[in-house]
N, C-alpha and C positions, 0 to 999 in steps of 0.2 A: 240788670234785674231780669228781663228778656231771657237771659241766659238761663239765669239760676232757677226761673220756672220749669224752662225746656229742660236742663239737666234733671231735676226735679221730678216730672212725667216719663224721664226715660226709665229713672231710676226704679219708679214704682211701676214701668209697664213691666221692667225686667222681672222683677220679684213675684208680680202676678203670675209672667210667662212661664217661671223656676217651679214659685207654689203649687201653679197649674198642673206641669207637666210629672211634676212630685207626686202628686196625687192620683195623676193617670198614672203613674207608674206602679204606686201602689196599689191601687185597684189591678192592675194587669198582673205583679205578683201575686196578690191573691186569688183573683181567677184560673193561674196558672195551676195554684197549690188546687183547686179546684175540682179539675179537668184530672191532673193526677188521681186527686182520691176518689174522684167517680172511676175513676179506669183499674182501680183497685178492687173497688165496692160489685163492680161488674165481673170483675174475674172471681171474686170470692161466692156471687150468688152464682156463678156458672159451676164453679165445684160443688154446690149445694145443690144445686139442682142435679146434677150427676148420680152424686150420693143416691137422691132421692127413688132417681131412675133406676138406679140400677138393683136399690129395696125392690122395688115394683118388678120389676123383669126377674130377680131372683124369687119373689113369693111368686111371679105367674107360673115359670117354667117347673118351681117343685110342686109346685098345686098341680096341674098339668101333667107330672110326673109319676104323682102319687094317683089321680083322678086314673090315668089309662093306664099303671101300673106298667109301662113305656121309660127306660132307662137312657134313651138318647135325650128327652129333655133336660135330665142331670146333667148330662157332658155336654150339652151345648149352654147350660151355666155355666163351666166352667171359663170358655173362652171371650165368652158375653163379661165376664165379671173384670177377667184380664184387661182387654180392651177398652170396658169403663176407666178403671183405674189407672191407665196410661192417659186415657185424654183427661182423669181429673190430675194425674200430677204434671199434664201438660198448663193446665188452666193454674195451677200451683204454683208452676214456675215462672208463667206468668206475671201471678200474683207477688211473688219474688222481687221481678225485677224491677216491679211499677214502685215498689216501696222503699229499693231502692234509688231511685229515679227522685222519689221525691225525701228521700233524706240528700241528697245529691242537689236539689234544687232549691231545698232550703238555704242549703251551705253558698250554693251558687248565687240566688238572691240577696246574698249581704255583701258579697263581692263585687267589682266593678268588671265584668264581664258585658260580650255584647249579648245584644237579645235576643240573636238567634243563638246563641249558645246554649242563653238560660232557655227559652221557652220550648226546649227539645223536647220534644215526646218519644224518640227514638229510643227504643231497648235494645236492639239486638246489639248494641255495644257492651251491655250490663250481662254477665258471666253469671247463670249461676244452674247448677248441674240438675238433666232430668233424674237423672238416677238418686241423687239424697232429696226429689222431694217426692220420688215414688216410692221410696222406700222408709218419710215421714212417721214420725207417730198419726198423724191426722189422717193419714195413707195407710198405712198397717192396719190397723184396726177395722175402721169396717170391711176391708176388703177382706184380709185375713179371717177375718171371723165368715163371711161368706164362704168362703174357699174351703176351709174346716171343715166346716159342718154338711156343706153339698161331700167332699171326700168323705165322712164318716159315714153320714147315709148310704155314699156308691160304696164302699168299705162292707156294711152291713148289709147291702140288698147282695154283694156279689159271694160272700161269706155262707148268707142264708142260702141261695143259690145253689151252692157247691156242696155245704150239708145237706141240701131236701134232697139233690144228684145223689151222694153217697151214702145215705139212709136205704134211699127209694132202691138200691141194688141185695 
């Protein structure tokens, strides 16, 4: 009888210790999944903020431009604009690998993998090209449309320029 108690208590400390650790385990996948998608959510406001800056440094420099009627504030949009848009399809690409990271970690989560497999946060193993996300729809667009419209301006001031010269003779 002695026995079949103590078998008894083993039985149910085990199942405790199983349920326990089950549960820390799923709380630690979910936290995991976590940690991923803030590291997403922070590359994504980093391109957004980018964007943002670089509206702002485009309206200073043509204000600026047009204000001192001074054509070096145009060309120095143009290289400010460039530069933006490489460090947002940096933050892009980024944003890429973290998503894929955690499609990769979901998959990894239902597998019997060790922990430090699954809880990686390492990207530089995860491939994916700067050039298709600076060259993006989400990338094209506003930058392109900067780029446009600063060249049609230096287009028409250099234009006008060159007829008031050739009139004025």
């Amino acid at each position: 009888m002695v026995f079949g108690k103590s078998s008894w208590k083993s039985s149910r400390r085990k199942y405790y210790i199983s349920t326990h650790s089950l549960m820390e385990h799923e709380e630690f996948k979910r936290q995991h999944l976590e940690f991923v998608q803030s590291a997403i959510t922070r590359m994504a406001s980093n391109s957004f903020q980018i964007k943002g800056f670089t509206m702002v440094m485009a309206t200073l420099l043509a204000g600026l431009g047009g204000e001192s009627k001074n054509m070096i504030f145009l060309w120095l949009l143009i290289p400010m604009t460039v530069i933006c848009a490489c460090v947002d399809a940096y933050y892009l690409q980024l944003e890429r690998k973290y998503r894929e990271l955690y499609k990769r970690s979901v998959e990894l989560l239902e597998s019997k993998r060790s922990l430090a497999e699954i809880y990686n946060m390492d990207v530089s193993s995860i491939s994916r090209s700067f050039w298709s996300c600076l060259f993006s729809k989400s990338m094209v667009m506003p930058y392109l449309i900067i780029l446009l419209i600063v060249g049609a301006i230096l287009y028409c001031l250099l234009c006008s320029s060159c007829l008031i010269g050739v009139g004025g003779k």
